[in-house]
N, CA, C and O atoms as CSV, one atom per row, in Angstrom:
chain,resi,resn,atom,element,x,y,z
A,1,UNK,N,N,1.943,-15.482,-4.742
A,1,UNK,CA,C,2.452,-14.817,-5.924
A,1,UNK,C,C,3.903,-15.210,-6.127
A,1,UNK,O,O,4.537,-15.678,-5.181
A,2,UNK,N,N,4.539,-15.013,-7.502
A,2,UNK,CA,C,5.507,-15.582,-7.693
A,2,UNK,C,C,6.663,-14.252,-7.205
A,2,UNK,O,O,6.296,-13.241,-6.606
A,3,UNK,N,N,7.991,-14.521,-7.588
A,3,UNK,CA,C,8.765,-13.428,-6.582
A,3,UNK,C,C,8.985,-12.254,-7.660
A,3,UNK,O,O,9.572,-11.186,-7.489
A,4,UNK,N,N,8.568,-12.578,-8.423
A,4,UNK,CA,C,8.794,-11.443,-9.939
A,4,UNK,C,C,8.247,-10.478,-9.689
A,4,UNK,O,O,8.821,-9.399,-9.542
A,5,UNK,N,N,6.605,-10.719,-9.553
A,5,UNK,CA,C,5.598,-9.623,-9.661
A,5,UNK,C,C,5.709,-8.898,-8.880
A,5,UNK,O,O,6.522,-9.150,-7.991
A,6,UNK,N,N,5.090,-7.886,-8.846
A,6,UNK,CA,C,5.287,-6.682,-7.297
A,6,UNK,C,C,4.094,-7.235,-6.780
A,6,UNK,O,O,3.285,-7.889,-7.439
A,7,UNK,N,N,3.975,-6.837,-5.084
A,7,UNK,CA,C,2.680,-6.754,-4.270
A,7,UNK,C,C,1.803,-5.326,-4.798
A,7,UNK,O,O,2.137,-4.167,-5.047
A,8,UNK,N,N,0.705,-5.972,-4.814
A,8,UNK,CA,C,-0.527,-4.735,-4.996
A,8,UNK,C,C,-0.194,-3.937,-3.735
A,8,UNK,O,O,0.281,-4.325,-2.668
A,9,UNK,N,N,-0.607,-2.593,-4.180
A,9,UNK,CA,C,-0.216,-1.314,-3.256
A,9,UNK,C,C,-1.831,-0.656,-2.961
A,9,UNK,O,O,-2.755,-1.028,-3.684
A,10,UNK,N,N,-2.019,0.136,-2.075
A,10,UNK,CA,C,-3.040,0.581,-1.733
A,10,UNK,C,C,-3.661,1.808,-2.365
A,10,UNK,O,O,-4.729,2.347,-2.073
A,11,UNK,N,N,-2.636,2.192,-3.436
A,11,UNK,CA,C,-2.529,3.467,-4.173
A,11,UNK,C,C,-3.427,3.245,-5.575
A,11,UNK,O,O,-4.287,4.043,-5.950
A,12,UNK,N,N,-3.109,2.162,-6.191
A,12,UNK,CA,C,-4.321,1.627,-6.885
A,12,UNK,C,C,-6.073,2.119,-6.480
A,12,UNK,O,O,-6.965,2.624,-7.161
A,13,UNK,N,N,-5.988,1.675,-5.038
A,13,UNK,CA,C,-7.395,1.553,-4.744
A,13,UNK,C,C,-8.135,2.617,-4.125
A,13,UNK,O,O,-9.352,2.770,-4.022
A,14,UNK,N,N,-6.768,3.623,-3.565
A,14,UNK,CA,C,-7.355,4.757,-2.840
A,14,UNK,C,C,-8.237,5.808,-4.333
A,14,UNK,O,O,-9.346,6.329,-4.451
A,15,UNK,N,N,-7.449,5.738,-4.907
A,15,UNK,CA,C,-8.610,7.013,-5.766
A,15,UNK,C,C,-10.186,6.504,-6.132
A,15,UNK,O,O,-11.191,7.213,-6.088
A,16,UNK,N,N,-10.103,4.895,-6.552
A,16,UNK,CA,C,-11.116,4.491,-6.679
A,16,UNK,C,C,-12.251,5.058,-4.952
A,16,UNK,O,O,-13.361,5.590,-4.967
A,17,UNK,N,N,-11.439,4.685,-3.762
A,17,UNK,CA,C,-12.533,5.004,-2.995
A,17,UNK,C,C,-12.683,6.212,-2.628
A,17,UNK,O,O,-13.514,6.668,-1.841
A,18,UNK,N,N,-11.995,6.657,-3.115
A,18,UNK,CA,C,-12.116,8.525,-2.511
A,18,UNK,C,C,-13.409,9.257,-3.676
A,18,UNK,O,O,-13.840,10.381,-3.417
A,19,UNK,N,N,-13.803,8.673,-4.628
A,19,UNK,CA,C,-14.793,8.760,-5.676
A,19,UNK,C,C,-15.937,7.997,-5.724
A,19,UNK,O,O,-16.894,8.095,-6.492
A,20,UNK,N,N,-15.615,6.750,-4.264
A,20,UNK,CA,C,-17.126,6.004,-4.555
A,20,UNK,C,C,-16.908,5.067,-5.651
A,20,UNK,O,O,-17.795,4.271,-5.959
A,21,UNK,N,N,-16.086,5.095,-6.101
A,21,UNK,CA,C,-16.697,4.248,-7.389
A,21,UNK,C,C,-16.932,4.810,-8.524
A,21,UNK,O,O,-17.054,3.976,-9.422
A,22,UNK,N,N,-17.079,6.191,-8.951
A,22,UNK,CA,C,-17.508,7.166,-10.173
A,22,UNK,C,C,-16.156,7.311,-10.289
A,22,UNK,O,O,-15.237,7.466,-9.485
A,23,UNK,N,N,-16.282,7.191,-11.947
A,23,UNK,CA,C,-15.515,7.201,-12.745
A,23,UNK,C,C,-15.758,8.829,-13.462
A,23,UNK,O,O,-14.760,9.397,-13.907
A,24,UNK,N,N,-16.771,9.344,-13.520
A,24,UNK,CA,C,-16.907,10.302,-14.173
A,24,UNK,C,C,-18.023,11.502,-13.077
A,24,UNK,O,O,-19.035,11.206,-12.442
A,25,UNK,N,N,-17.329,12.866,-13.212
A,25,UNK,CA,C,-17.822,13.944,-12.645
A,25,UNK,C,C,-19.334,14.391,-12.979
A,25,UNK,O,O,-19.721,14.391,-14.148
A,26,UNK,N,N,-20.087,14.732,-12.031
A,26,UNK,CA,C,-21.509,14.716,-12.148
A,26,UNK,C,C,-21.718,16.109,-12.959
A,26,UNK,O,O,-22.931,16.200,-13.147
A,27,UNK,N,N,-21.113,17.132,-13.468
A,27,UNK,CA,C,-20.686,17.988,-14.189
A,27,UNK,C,C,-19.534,18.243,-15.304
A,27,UNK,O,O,-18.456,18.457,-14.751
A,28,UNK,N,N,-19.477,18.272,-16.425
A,28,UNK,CA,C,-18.220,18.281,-17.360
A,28,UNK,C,C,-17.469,19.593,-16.397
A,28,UNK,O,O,-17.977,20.632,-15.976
A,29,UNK,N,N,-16.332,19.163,-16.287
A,29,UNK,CA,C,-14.845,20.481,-16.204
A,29,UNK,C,C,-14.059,19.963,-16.728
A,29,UNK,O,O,-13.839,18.753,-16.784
A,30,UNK,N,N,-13.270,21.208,-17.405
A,30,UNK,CA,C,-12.235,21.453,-18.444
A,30,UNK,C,C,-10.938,21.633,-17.332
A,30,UNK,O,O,-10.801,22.174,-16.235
A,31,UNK,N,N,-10.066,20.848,-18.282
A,31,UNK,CA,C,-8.967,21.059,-17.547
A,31,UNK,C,C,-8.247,22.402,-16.783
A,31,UNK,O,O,-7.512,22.554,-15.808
A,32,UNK,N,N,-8.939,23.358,-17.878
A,32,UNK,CA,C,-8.395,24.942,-17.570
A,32,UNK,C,C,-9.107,25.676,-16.481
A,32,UNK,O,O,-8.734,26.717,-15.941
A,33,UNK,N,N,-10.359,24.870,-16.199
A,33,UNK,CA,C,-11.317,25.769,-15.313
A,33,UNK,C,C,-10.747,25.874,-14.071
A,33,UNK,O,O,-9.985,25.053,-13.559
A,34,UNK,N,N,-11.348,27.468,-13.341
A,34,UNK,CA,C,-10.568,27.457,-12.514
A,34,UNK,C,C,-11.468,27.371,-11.087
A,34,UNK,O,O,-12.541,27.963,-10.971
A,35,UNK,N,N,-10.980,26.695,-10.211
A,35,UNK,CA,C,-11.493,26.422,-9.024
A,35,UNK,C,C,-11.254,27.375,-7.517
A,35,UNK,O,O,-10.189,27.457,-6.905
A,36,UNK,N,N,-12.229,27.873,-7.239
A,36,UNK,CA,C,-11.975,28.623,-5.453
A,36,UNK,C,C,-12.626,28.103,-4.348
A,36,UNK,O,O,-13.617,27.389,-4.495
A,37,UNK,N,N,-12.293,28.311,-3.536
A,37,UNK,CA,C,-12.868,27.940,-1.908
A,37,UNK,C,C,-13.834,28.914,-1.746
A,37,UNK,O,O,-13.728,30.106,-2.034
A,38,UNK,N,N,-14.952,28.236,-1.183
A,38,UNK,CA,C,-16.357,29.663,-0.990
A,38,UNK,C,C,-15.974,29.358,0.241
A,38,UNK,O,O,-15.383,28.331,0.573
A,39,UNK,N,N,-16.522,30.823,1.378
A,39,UNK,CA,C,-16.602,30.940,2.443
A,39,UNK,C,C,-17.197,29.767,3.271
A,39,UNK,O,O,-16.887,29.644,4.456
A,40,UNK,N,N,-18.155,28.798,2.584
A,40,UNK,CA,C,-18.699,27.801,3.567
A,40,UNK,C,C,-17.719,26.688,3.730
A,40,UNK,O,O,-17.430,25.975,4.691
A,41,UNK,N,N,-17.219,26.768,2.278
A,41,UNK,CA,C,-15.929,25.676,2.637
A,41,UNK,C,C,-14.473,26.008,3.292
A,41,UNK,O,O,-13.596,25.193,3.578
A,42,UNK,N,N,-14.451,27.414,3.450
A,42,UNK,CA,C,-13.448,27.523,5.159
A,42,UNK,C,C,-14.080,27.266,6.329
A,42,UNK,O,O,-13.400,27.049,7.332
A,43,UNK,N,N,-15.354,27.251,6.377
A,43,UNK,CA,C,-15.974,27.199,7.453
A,43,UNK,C,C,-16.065,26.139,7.571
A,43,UNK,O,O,-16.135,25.937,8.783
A,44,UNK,N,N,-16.139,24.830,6.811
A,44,UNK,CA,C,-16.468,23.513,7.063
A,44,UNK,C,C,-15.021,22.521,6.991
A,44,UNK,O,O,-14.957,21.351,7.369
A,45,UNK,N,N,-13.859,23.368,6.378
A,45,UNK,CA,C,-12.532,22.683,6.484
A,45,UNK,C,C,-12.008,21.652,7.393
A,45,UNK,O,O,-11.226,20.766,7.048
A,46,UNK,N,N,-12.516,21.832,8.654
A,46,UNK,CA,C,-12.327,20.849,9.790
A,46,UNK,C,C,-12.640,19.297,10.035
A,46,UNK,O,O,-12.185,18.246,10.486
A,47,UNK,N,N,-13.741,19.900,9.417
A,47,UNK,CA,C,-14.574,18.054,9.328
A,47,UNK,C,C,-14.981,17.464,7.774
A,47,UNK,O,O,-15.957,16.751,7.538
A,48,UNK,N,N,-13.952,17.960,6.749
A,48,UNK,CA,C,-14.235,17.038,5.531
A,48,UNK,C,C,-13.118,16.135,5.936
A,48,UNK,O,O,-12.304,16.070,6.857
A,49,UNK,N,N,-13.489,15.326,4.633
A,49,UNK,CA,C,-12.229,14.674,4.383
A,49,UNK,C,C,-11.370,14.685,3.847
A,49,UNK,O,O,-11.418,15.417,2.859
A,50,UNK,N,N,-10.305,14.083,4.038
A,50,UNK,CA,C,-8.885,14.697,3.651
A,50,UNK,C,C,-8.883,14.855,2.045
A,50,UNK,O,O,-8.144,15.769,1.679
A,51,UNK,N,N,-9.621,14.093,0.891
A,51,UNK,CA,C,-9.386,14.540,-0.520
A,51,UNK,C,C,-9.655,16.324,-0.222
A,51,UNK,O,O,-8.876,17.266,-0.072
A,52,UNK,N,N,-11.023,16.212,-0.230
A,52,UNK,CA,C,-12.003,17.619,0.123
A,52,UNK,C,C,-11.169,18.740,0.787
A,52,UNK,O,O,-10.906,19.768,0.162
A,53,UNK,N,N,-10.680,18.499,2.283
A,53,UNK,CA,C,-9.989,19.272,3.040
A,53,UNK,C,C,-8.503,19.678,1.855
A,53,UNK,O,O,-8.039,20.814,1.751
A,54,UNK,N,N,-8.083,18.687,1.227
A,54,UNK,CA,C,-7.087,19.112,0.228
A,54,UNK,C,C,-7.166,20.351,-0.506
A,54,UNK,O,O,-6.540,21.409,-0.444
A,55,UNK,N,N,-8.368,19.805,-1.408
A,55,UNK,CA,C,-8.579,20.449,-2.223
A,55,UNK,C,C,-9.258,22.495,-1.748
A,55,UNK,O,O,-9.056,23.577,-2.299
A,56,UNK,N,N,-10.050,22.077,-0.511
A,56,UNK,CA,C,-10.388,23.158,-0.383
A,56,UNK,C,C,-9.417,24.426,0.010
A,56,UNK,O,O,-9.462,25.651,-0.103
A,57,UNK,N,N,-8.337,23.247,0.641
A,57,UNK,CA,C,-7.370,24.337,1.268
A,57,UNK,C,C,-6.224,25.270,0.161
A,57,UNK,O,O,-5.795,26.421,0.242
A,58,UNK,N,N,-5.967,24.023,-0.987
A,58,UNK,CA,C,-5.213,24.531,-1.961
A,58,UNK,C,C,-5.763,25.420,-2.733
A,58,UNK,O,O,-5.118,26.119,-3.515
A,59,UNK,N,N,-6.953,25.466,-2.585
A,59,UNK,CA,C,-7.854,26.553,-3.650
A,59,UNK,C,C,-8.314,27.944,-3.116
A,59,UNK,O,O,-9.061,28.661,-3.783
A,60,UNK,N,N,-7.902,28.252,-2.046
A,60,UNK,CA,C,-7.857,29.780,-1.363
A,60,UNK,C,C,-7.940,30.705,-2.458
A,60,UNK,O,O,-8.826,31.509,-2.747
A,61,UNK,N,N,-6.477,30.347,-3.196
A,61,UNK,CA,C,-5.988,30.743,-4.133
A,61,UNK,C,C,-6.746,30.068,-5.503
A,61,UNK,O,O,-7.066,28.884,-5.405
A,62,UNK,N,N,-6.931,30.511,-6.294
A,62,UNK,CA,C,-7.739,29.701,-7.196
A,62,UNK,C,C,-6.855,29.021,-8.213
A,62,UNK,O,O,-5.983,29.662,-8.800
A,63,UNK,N,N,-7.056,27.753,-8.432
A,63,UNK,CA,C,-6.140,27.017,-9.032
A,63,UNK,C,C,-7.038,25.917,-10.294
A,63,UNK,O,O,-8.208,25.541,-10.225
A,64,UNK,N,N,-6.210,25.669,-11.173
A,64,UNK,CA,C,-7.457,25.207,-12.435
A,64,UNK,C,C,-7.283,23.443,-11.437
A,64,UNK,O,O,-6.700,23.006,-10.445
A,65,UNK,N,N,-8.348,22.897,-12.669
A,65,UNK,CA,C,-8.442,21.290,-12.413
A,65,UNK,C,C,-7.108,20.850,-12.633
A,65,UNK,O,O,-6.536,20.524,-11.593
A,66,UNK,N,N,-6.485,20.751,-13.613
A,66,UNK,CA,C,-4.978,20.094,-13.741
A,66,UNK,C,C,-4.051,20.663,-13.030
A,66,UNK,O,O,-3.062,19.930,-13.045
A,67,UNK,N,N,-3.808,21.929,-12.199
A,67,UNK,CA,C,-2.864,22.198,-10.682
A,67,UNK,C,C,-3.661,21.008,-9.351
A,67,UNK,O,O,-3.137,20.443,-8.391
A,68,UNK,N,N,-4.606,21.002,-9.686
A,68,UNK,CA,C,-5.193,20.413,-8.381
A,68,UNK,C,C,-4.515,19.126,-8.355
A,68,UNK,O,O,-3.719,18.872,-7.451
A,69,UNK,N,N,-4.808,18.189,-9.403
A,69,UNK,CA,C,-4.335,17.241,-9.583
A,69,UNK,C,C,-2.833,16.919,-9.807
A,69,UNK,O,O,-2.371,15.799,-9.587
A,70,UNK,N,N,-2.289,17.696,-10.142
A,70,UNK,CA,C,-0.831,18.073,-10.000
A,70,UNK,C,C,-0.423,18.162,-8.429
A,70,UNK,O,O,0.290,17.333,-7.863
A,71,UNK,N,N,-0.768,18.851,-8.066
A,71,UNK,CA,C,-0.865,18.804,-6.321
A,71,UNK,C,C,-0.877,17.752,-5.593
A,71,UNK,O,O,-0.014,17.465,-4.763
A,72,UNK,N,N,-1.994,17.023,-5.895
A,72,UNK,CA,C,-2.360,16.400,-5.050
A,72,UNK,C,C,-1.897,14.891,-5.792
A,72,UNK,O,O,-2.299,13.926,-5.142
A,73,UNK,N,N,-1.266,14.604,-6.806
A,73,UNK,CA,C,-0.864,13.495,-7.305
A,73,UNK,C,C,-1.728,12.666,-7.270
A,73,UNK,O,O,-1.532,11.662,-6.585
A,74,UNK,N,N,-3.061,12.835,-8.058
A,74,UNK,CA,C,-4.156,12.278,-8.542
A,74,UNK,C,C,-4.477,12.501,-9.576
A,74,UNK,O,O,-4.245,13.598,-10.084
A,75,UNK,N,N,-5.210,11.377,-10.311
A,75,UNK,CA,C,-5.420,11.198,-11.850
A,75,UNK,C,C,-6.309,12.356,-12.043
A,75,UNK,O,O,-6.965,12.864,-11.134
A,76,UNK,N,N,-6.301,12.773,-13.343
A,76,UNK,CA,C,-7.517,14.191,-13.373
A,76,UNK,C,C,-8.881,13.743,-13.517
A,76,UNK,O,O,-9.693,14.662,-13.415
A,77,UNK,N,N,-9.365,12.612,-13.720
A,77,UNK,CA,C,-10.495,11.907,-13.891
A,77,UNK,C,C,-10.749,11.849,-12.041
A,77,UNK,O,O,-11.956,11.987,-11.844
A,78,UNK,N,N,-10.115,11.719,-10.934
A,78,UNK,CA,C,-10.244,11.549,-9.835
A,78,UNK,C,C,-10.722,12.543,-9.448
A,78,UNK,O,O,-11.808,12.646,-8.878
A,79,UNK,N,N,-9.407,14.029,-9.906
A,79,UNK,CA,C,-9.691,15.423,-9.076
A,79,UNK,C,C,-11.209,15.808,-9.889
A,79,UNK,O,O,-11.959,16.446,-9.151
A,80,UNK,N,N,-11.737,15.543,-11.188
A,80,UNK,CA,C,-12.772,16.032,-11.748
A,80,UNK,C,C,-14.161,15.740,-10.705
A,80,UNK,O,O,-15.024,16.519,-10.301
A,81,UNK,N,N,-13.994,14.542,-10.516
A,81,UNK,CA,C,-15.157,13.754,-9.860
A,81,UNK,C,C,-15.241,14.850,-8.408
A,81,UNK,O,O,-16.123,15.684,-8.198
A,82,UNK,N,N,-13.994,14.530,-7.494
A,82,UNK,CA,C,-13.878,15.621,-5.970
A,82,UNK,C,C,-14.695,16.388,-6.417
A,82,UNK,O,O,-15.881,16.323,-6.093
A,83,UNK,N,N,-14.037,17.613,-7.577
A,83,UNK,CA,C,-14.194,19.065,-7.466
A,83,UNK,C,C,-15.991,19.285,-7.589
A,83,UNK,O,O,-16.721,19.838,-6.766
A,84,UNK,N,N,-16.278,18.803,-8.584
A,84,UNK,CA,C,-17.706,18.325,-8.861
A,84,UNK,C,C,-18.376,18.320,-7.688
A,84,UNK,O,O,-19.038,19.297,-7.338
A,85,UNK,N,N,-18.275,17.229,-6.968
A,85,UNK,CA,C,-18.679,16.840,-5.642
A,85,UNK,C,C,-18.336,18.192,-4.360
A,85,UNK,O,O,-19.114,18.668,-3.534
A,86,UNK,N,N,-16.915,18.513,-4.615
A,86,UNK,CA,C,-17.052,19.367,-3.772
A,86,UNK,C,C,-18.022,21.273,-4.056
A,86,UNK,O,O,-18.255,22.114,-3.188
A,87,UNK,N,N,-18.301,21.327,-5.346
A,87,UNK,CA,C,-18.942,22.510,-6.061
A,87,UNK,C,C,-20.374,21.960,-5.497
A,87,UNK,O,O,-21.046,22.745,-4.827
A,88,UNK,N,N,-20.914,20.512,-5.766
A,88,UNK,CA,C,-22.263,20.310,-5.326
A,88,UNK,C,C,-22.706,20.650,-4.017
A,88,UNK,O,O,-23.897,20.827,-3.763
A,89,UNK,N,N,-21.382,20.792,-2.799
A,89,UNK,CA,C,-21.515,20.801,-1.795
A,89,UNK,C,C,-21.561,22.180,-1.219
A,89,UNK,O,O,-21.855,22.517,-0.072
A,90,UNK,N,N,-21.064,23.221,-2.682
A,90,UNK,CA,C,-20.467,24.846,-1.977
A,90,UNK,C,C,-19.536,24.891,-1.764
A,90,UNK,O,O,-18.969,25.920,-2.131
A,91,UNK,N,N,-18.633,23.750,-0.967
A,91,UNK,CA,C,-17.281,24.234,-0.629
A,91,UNK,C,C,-16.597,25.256,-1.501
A,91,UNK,O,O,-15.819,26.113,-1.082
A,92,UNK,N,N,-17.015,25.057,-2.944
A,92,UNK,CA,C,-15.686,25.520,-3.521
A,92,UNK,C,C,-16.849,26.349,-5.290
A,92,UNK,O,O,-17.955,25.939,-5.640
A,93,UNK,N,N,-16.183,27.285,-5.846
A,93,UNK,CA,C,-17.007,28.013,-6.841
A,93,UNK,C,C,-16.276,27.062,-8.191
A,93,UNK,O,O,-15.472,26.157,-7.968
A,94,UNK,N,N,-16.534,27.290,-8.997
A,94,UNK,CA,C,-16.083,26.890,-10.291
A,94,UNK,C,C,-16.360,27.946,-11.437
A,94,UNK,O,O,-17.512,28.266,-11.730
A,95,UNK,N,N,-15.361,28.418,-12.008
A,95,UNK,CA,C,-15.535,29.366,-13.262
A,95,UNK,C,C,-14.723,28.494,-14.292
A,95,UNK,O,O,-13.539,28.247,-14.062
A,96,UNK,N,N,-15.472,27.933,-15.653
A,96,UNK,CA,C,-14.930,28.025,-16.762
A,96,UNK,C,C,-15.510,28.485,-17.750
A,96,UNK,O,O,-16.474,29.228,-17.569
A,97,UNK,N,N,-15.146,28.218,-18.843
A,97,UNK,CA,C,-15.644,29.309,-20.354
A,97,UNK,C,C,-16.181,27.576,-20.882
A,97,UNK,O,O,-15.749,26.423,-20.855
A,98,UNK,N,N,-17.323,28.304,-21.316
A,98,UNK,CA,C,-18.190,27.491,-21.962
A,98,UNK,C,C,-18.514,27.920,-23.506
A,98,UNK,O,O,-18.277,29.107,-23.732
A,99,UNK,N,N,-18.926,27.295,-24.411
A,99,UNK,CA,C,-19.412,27.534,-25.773
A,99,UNK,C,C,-20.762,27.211,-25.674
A,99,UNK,O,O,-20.967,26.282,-24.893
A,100,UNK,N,N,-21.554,27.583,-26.106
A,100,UNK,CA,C,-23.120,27.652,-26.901
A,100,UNK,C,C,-23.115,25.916,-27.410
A,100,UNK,O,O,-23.962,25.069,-27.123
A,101,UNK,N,N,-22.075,25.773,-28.105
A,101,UNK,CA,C,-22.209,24.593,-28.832
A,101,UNK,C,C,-21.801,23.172,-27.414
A,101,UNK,O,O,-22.460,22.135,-27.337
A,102,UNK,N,N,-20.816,23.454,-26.629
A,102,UNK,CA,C,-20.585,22.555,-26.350
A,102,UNK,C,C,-18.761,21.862,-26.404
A,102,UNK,O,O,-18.022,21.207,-25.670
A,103,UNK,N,N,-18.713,22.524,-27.784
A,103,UNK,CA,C,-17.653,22.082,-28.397
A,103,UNK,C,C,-16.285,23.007,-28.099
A,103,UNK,O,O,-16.337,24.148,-27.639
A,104,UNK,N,N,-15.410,22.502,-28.349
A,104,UNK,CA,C,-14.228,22.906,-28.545
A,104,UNK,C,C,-14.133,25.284,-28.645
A,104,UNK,O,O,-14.841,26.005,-29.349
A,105,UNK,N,N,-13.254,25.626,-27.869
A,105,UNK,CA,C,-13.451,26.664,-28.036
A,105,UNK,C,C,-12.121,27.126,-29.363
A,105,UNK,O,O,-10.932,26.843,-29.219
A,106,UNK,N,N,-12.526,27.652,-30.232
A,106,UNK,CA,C,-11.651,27.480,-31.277
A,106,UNK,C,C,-10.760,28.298,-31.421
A,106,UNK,O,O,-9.775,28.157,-32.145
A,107,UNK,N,N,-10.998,29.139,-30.809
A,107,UNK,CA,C,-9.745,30.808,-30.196
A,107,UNK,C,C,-9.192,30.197,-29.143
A,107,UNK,O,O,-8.356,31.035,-28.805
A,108,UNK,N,N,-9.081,29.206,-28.314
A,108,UNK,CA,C,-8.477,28.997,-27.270
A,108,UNK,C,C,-7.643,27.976,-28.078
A,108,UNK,O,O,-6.432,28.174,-28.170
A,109,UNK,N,N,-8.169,26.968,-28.632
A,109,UNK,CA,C,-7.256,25.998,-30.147
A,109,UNK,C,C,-6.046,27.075,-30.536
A,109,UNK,O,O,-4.874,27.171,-30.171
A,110,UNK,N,N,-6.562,27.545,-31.099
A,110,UNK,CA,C,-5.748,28.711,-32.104
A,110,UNK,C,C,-4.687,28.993,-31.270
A,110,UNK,O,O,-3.573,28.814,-31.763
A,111,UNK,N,N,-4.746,29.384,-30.146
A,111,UNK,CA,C,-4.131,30.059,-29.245
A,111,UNK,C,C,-2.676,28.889,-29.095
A,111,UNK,O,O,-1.486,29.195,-29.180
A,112,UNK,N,N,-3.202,27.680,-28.880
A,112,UNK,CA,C,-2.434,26.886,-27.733
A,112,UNK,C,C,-1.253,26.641,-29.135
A,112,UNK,O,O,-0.028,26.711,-29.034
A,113,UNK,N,N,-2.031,26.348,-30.389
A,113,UNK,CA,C,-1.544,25.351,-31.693
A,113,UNK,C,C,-0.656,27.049,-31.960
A,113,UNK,O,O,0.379,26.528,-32.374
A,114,UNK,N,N,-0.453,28.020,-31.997
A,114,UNK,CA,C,0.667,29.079,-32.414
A,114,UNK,C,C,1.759,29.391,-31.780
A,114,UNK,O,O,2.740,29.964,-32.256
A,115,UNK,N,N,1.489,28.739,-29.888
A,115,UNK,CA,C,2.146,28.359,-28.768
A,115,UNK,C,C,3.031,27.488,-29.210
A,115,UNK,O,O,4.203,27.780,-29.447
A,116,UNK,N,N,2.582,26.476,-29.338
A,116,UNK,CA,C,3.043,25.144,-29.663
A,116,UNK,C,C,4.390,25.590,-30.345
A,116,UNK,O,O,5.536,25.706,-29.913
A,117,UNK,N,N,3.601,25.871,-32.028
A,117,UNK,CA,C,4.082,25.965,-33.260
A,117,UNK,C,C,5.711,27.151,-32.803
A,117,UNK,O,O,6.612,27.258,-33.635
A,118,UNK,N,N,5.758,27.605,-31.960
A,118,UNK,CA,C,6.711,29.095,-31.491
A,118,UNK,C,C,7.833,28.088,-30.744
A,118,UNK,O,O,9.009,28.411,-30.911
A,119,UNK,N,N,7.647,27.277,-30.193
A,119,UNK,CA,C,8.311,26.052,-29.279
A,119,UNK,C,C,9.287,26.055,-30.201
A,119,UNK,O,O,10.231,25.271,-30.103
């Protein structure tokens, strides 16, 4: 390589393998949803792995998808995929608000855009 460019870093590649390769969570979560540790995942804290063990430990306390990733200085497309994975497993519960439709919750819109607008 020439002396300009930087050397590739390992930080690139770690989220890719901490996900396998999935790009996308085997369940939709919203950034706001909020995430807890179930009792099996204190019980199993010892022998995950360190994404997992992260996540389970920071979530005692229940913390949404975008603190996690805030935390843990991972893309939210990364922490989505974990949390997913770690909910499939029990470690951890997941509560968010869902619509009938799917779509956009439009009182929670309202909410953020009068927030905003008060700024």
């Amino acid at each position: 390589m020439n002396g300009d460019a930087p050397e590739p870093s390992g930080e690139l590649v770690r989220p890719y393998a901490a996900t396998r390769g999935r790009a996308r969570p085997s369940r939709l979560l919203a950034l706001e949803a909020m995430v807890t540790t179930t009792p099996q995942g204190l019980a199993r804290v010892s022998g995950l792995l360190l994404e997992q063990k992260s996540i389970v430990t920071l979530c005692v306390w229940p913390q949404s998808v975008i603190e996690i990733a805030a935390a843990l200085r991972l893309p939210v497309g990364v922490v989505r995929v974990l949390v997913a994975d770690a909910a499939a497993e029990r470690l951890v519960d997941i509560s968010q608000l869902s619509t009938p439709t799917g779509g956009p919750e439009l009182d929670l819109l309202d909410r953020v855009l009068t927030g905003l607008r008060r700024l």
